[in-house]
C-alpha positions as CSV (number, residue, x, y, z in Angstrom):
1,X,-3.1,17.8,-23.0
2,X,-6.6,17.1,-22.1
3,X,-7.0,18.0,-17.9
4,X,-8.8,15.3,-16.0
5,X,-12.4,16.6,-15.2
6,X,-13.6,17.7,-12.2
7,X,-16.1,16.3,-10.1
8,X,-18.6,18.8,-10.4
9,X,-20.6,16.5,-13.4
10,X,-23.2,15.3,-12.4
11,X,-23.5,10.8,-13.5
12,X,-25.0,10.4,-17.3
13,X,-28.7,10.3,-16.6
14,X,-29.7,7.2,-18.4
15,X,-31.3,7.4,-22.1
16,X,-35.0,5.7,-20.3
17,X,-35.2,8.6,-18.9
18,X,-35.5,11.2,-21.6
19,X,-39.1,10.9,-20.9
20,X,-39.6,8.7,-24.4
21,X,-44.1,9.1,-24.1
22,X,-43.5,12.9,-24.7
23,X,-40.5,12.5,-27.2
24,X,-42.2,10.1,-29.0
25,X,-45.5,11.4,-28.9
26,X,-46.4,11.9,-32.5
27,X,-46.4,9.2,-35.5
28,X,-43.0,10.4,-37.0
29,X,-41.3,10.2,-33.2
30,X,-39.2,13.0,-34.2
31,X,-39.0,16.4,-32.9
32,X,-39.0,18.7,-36.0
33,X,-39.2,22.6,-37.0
34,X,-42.7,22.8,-35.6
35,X,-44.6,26.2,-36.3
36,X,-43.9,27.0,-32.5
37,X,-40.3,26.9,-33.6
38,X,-40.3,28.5,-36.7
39,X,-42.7,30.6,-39.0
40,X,-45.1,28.5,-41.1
41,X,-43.2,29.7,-44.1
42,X,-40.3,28.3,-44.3
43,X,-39.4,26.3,-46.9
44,X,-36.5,23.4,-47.9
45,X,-34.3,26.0,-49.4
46,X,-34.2,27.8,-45.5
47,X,-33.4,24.1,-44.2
48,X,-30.4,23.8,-46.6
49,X,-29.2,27.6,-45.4
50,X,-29.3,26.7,-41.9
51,X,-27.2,23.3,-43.0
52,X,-25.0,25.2,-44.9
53,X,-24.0,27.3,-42.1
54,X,-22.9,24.6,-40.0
55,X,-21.2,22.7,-43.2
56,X,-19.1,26.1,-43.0
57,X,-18.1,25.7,-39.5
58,X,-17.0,22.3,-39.5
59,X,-14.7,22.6,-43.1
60,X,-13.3,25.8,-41.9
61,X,-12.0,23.7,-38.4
62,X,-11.1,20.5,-40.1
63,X,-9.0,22.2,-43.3
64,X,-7.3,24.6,-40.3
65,X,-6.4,21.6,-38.3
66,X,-5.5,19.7,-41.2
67,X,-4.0,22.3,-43.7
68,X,-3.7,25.8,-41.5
69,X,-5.8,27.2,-43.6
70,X,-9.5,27.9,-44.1
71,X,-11.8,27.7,-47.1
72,X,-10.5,29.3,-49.9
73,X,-12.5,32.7,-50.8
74,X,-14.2,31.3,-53.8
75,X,-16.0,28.8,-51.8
76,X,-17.1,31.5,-48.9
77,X,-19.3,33.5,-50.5
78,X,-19.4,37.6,-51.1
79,X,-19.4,39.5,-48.2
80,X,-18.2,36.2,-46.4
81,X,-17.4,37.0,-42.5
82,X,-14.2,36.6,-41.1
83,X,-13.2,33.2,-39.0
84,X,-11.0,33.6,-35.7
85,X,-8.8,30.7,-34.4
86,X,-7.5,27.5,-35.9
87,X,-3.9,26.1,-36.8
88,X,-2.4,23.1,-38.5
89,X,-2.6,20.5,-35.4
90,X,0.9,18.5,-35.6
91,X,-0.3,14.7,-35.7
92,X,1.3,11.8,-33.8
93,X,-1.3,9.1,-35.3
94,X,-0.7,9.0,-39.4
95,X,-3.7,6.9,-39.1
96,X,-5.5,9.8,-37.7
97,X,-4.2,12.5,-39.7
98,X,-5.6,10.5,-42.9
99,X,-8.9,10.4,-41.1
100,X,-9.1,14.3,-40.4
101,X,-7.6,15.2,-43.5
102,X,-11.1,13.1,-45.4
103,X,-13.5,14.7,-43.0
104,X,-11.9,18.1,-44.2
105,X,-12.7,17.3,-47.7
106,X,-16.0,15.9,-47.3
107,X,-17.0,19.1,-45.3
108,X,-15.7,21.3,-48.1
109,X,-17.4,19.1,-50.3
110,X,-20.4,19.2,-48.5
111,X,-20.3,23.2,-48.6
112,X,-19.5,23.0,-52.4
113,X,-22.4,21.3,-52.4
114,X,-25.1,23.2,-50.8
115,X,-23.7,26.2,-52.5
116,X,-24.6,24.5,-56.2
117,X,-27.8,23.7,-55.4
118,X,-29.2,26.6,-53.7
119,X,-27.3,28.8,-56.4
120,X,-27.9,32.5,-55.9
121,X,-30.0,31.3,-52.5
122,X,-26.6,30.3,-50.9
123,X,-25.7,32.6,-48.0
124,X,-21.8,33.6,-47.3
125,X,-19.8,32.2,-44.4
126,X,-21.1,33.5,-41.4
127,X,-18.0,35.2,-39.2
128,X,-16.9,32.2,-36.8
129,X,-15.0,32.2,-33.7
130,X,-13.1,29.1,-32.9
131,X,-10.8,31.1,-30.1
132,X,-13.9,32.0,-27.9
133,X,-16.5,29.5,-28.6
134,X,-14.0,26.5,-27.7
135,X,-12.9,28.7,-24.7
136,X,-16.3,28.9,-24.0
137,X,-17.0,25.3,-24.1
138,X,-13.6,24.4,-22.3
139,X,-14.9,26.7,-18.9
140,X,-18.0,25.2,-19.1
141,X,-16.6,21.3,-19.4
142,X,-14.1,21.9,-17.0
143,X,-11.3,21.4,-19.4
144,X,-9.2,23.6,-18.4
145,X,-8.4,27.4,-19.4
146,X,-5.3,26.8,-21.7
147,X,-7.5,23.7,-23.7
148,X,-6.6,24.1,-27.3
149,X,-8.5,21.9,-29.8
150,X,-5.7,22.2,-32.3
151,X,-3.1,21.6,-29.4
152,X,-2.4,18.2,-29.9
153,X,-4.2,15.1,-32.2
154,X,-6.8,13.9,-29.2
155,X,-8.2,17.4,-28.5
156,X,-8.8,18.1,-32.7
157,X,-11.1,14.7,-32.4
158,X,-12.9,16.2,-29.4
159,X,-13.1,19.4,-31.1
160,X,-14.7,17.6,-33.9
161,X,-17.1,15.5,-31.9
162,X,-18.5,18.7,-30.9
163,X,-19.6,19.3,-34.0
164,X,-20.4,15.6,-35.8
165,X,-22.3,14.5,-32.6
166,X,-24.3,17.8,-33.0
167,X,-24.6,17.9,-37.2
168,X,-26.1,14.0,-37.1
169,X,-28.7,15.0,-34.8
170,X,-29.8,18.2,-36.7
171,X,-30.3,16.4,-39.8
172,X,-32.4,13.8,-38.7
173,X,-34.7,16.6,-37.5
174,X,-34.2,18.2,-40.4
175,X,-35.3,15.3,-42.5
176,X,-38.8,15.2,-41.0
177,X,-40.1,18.5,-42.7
178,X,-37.7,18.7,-46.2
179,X,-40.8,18.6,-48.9
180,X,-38.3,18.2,-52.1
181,X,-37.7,14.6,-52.2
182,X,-33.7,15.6,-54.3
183,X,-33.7,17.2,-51.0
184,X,-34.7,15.1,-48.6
185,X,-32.4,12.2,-50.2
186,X,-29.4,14.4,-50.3
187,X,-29.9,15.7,-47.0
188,X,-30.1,11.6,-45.7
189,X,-26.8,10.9,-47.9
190,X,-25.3,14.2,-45.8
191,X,-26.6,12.5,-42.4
192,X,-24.7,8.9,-43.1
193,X,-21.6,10.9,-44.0
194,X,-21.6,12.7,-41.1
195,X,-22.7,9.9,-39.1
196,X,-20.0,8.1,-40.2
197,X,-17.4,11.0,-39.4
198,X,-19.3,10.7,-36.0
199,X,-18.6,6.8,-35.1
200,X,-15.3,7.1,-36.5
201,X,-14.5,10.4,-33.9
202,X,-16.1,8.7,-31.3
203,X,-14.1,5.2,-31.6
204,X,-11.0,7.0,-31.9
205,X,-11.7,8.9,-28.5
206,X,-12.8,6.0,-27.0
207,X,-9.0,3.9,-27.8
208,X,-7.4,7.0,-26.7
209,X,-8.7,5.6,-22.5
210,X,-9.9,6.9,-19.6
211,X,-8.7,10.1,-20.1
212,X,-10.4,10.9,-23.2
213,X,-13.5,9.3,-21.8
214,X,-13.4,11.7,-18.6
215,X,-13.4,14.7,-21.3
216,X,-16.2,13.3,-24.1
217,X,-18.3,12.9,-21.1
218,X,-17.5,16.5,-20.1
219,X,-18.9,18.0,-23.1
220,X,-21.7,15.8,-23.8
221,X,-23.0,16.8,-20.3
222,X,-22.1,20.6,-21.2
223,X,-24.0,20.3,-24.5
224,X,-26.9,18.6,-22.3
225,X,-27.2,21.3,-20.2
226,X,-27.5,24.2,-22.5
227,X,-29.3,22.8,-25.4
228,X,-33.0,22.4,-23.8
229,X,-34.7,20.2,-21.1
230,X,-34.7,16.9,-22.3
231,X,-31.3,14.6,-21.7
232,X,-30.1,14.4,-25.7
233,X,-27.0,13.9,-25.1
234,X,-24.6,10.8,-24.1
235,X,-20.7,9.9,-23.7
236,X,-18.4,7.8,-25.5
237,X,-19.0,5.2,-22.4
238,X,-21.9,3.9,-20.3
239,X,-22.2,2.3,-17.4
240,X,-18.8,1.2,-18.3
241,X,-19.6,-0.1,-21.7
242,X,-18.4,1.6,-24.9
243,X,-21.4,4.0,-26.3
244,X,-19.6,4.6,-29.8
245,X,-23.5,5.5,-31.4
246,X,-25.4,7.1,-29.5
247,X,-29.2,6.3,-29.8
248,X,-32.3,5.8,-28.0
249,X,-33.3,2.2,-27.1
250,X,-34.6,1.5,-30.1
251,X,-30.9,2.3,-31.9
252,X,-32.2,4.9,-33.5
253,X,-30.2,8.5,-34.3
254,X,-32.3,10.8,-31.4
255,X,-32.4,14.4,-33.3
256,X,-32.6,18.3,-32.2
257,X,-34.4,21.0,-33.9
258,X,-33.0,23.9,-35.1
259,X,-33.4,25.7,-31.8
260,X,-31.4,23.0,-29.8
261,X,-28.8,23.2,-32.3
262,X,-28.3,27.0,-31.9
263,X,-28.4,26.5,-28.4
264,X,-25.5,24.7,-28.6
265,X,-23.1,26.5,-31.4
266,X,-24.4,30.0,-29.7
267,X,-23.3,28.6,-26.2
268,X,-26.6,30.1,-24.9
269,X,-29.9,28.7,-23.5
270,X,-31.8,32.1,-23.8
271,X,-34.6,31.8,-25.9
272,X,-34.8,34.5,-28.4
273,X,-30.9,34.5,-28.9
274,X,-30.0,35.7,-32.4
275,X,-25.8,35.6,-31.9
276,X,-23.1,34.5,-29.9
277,X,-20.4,31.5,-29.5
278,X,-18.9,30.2,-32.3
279,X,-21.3,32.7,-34.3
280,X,-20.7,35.9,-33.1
281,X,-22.9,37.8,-35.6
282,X,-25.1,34.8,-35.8
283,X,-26.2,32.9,-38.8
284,X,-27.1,34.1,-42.1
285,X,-30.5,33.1,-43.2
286,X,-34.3,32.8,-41.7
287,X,-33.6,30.4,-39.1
288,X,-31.1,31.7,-36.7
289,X,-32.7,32.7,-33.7
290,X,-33.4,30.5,-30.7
């Protein structure tokens, strides 16, 4: 069961004050791999690596949860790492378990995917920790030492926002620098799918009451803290209203660039950081480092 939260979060920090005349400073609005980020030379087929990584994380947890077992070999990749953690979750809601058990075949379907199209470019599963990333991100939510994320039906679905909150907002930043337009439309198509996995999480946590609320919150301010200096991050309520999309005022999808999102996944805020979290070899590919 999820543990109620302690007090030590700080209140949501409102959206206005993400400081929107630096955020939004450019004509696109959207921070993106900048050369500051990234070396000038890196191309679509990089972008799609760095997706595919994270398309690898999220099937392997949603086919564990839903099927106890991972991707099957022929989808990892030679010389694939190995992936720590993860077990059939026994499901109260059927309505859920239907839900969990399509996001597990659209992620596998998303890694299919990438794999296709970037052919002999496609890198192998990355090794992948679910045991000490989530423990990780339990200590620093305040969730408690013994949280499981495939302990019971409510913490899978936070589990899984951890990843579909994070996923949406790296493809809209990723969609500001693809050059292929067969890219750039079938990295979009990926965004709405996981953007629709997202609302869907997000509503489900939201029915599940205050409880749940207590623990979104939790992580979104975890993720907030570690992932940079701006506030990207909000709950499943605010200011006592449902948030089930979170957006800027505008209602548009706020994204994260690469860095952000390893920030996050390596549960480190140290620039330069290459490893760590859920990746504890890192990525494979050029963009990996903080």
């Amino acid at each position: 069961m999820i543990r109620a939260i302690p007090s030590i979060f700080l209140p949501r920090r409102r959206v206005l004050q993400l400081g929107l005349g630096a955020t939004f400073a450019s004509t696109a609005g959207f921070p993106s791999i900048s050369q500051a980020d990234e070396p000038s030379d890196v191309e679509d087929e990089d972008v799609f690596q760095f997706a595919l990584n994270l398309e690898y994380m999220e099937a392997e947890y949603y086919l564990r949860g839903t099927t106890g077992k991972g991707i099957d070999d022929s989808d990892a990749g030679s010389d694939a790492g190995s992936v720590s953690g993860g077990k059939q979750v026994s499901f109260d809601t059927p309505a859920i378990r239907a839900f969990m058990r399509e996001v597990a075949e659209n992620e596998l379907a998303h890694v299919r995917f990438y794999r296709k199209t970037l052919a002999d470019q496609a890198v192998p599963r990355p090794a992948i920790d679910f045991d000490g990333g989530f423990a990780a991100v339990a200590k620093a939510a305040g969730l408690g030492e013994d949280f499981d994320p495939f302990g019971n039906e409510t913490n899978f679905v936070l589990g899984g926002m951890l990843f579909e909150d994070v996923g949406v907002t790296a493809y809209a930043g990723a969609a500001t620098v693809l050059k292929n337009k067969d890219f750039l439309a079938a990295a979009a198509g990926i965004l709405a799918v996981e953007a629709y996995h997202m609302g869907m999480a997000r509503s489900t946590l939201y029915r599940k009451g205050e409880e749940a609320w207590k623990a979104a919150q939790a992580v979104s301010d975890a993720r907030d803290k570690i992932d940079g200096a701006e506030d990207k991050d909000q709950g499943i309520q605010e200011d006592g209203n449902a948030n089930i999309v979170p957006s800027t005022p505008d209602a548009i999808a706020f994204s994260r660039t690469p860095q952000e999102v390893l920030r996050i996944v390596y549960l480190s805020d140290k620039e330069g950081t290459s490893k760590g979290g859920f990746y504890p070899n890192g990525m494979n590919g050029k963009i990996k480092s903080t």
